[in-house]
ROZA-283527 format. One record per residue (C-alpha): residue in one letter; x, y, z. Coordinates in Angstrom, 2 decimals. Example, Ala and Ser with C-alpha at 12.3 -4.5 7.8 and 13.67 -1.06 7.14 Angstrom:
2
(A (12.30 -4.50 7.80)) (S (13.67 -1.06 7.14)) 
// end
This chain:
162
(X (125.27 119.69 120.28)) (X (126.62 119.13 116.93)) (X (128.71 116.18 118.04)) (X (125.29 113.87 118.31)) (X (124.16 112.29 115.32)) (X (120.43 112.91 115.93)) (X (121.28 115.89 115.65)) (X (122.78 115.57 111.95)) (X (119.39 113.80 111.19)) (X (117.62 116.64 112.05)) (X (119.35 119.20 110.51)) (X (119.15 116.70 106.74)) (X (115.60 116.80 107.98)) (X (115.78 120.83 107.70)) (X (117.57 120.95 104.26)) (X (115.46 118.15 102.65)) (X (112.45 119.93 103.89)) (X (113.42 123.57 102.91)) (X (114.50 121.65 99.67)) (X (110.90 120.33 98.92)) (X (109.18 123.44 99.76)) (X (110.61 125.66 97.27)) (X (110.96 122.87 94.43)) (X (107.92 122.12 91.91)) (X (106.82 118.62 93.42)) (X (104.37 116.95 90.55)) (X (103.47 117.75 87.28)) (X (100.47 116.69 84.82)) (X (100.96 115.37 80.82)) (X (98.62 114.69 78.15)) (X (100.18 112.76 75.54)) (X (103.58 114.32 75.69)) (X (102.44 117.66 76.86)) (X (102.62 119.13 80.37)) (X (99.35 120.45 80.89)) (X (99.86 121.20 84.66)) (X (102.22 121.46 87.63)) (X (101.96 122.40 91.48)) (X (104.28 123.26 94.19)) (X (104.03 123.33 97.75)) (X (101.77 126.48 97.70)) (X (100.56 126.72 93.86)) (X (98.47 125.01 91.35)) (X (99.59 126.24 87.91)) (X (97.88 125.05 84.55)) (X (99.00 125.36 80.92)) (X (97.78 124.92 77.68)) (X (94.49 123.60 77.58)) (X (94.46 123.85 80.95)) (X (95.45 127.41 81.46)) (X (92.05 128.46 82.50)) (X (92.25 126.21 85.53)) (X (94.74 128.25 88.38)) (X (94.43 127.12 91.99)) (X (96.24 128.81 94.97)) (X (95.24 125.32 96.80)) (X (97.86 123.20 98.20)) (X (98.95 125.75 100.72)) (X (98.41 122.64 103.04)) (X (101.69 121.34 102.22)) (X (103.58 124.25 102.21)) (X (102.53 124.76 105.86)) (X (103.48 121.54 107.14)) (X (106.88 121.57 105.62)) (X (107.11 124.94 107.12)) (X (105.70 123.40 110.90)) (X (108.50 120.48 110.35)) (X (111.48 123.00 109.66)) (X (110.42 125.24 112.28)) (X (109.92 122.13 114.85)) (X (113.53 120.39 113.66)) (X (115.42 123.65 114.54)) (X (113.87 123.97 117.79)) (X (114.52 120.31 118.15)) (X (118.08 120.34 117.61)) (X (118.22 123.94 120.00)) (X (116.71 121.40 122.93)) (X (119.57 118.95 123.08)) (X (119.42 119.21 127.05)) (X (116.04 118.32 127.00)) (X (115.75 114.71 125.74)) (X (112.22 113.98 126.44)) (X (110.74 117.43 125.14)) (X (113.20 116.41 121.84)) (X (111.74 113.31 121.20)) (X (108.22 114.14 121.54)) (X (108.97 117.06 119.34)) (X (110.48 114.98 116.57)) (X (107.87 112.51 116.63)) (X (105.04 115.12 115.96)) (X (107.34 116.15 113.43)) (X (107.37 112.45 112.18)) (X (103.25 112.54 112.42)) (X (102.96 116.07 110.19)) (X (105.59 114.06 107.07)) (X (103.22 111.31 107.29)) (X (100.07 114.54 106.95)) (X (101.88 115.56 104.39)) (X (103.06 112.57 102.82)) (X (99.27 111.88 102.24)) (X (97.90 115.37 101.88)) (X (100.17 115.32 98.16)) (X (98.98 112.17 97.66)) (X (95.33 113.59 98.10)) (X (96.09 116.51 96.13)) (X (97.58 114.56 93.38)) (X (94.61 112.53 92.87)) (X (91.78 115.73 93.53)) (X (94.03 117.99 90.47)) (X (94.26 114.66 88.14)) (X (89.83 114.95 88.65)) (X (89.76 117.97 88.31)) (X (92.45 118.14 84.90)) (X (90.58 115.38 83.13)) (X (87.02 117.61 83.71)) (X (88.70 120.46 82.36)) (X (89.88 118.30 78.71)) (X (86.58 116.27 78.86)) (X (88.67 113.25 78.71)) (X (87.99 110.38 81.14)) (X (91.75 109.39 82.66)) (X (93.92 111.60 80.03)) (X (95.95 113.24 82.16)) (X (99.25 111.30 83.58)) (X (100.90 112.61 87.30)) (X (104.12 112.42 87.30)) (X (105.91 113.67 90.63)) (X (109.65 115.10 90.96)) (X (112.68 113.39 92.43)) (X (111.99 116.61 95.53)) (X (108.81 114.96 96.24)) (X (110.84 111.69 97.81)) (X (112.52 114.41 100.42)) (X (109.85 114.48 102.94)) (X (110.11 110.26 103.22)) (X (113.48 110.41 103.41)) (X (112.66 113.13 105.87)) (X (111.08 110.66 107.94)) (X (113.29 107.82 107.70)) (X (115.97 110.63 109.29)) (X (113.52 111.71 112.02)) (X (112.85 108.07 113.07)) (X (116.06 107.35 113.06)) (X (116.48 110.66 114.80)) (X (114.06 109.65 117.37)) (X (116.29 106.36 118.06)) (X (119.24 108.59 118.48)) (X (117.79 110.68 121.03)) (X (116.33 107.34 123.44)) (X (119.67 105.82 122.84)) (X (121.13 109.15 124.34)) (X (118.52 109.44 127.01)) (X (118.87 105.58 128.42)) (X (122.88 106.12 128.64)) (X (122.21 109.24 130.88)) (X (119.69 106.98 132.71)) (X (122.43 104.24 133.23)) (X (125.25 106.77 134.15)) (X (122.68 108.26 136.66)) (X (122.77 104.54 138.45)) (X (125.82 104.08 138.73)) (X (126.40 107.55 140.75)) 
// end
């Protein structure tokens, strides 16, 4: 089990995942001030902005928590090729959900921050280094995913030759 590589890839997959999920992932400035910040499951404002709270990316937090859950079982189904690859690539599909869900959000909170000052493009985003973990994530996954048909075509050829 261990000895494949895809499944190496999938565990990184697990730690980078778990890693983004509990980190902060963007934050907001005015000027030199962080007005704002957001996790996986929280929208926090401060400041000026400290009436605005928002329990609303919860989104995210659920599909890094569908791709751990999904890369474990993965690597648990090494005698199943077929059911592992299709698993890993919905895996790949829900990183590319979320990959554009926090871009989404970004852009909706950055609205929404620049209502709350009354200034017209005021706020800055600025995301974390943890926010790069769920591409990376899917760079391992595809590369997972070429792993596992590399695996499955040598058990085709040694079949043939039986």
């Amino acid at each position: 089990m261990i000895q494949r590589i895809q499944t190496v890839y999938l565990l990184l997959v697990t730690i980078l995942a778990f890693a983004s999920l509990v980190s902060q992932i963007g934050y907001y400035t005015v000027g030199e001030e962080i007005v704002a910040s957001f996790n996986n499951f929280m929208f926090a404002g401060y400041g000026a902005c400290a009436s605005y709270q928002s329990a609303g990316p919860y989104a995210l937090g659920v599909l890094l928590l569908l791709v751990i859950f999904l890369s474990l079982i993965t690597i648990l189904l090494y005698r199943k090729r077929m059911r592992q690859l299709r698993l890993t690539i919905i895996s790949c599909i829900m990183l590319v959900g979320y990959i554009v869900v926090y871009a989404l959000f970004a852009y909706f909170y950055k609205g929404n921050i620049d209502v709350v000052l009354g200034a017209e493009g005021a706020s800055t985003f600025h995301f974390r280094f943890v926010a790069i973990f769920p591409v990376i994530s899917l760079i391992l996954n595809i590369m997972a995913i070429h792993g596992i048909r590399k695996d499955e075509a040598l058990v085709r050829s040694l079949d043939r030759l039986r």
